[in-house]
N, C-alpha and C positions, 0 to 999 in steps of 0.2 A: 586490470586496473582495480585496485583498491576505494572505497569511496566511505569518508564515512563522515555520515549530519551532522552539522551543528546543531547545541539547544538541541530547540523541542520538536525537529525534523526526524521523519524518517524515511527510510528508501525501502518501495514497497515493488516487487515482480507480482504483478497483474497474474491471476491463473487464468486456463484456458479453459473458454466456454463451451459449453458441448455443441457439436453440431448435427446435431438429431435432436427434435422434441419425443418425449415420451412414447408417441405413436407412430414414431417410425420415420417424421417427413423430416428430411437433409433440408438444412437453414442456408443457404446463399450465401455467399463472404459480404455481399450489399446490403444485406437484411439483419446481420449482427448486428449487435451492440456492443459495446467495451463492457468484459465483465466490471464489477462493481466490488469483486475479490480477493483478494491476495495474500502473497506470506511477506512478512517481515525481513528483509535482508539485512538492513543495518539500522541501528536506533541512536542519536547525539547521545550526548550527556545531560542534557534535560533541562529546563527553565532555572531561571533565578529568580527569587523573590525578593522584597521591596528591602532585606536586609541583607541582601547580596548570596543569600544562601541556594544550594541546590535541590530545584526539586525532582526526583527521577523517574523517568515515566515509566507510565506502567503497562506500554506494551514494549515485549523483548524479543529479538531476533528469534525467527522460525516459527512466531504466531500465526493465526491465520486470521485476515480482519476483512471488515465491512467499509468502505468510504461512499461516499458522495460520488454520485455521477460525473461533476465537472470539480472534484478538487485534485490539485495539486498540479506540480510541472512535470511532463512528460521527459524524461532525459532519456540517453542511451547510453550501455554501458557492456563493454566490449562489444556491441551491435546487437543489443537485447534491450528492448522498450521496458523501460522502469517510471516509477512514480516517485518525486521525491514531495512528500507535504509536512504539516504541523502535525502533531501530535490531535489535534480540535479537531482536525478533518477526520481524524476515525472513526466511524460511530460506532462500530462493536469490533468484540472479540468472538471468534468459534471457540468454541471450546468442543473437544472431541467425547 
């Protein structure tokens, strides 16, 4: 299944959180949290502004970003947990 955001949405695959801390102790699947990480799978075409023009975001597929604990909507996508949110809900970029 192909998917691709409207605007100023994008579809974000969550990376996987380690399960070891630093000193060795194995984390529980009850004791996770949702990483707060991910790469960019697909990006809209980006907002329009008040003269009707495009503006383009400025994260692009295959980034690696930062979000918010509770944003966006959780979809699936070929039975793989994805994020779809706004563009606002990212608050960083990695950069390598």
């Amino acid at each position: 299944m192909k998917i691709r955001p409207l605007n100023d949405r994008v579809l974000v695959l969550r990376t996987d959180q380690e399960e070891k801390t630093k000193g060795g102790i194995i984390i529980p699947d009850t004791a996770k949290e949702k990483p707060q990480e991910g790469k960019v799978v697909a990006v809209g075409s980006g907002k329009t502004d008040e003269k009707g023009e495009r503006i383009p975001l400025e994260v692009k597929e295959g980034d690696r970003v930062l979000f918010g604990k509770y944003s966006g909507s959780e979809i699936k996508v070929d039975g793989v947990e994805h994020l779809i949110m706004r563009e606002d809900d990212i608050l960083a970029i990695i950069e390598k």
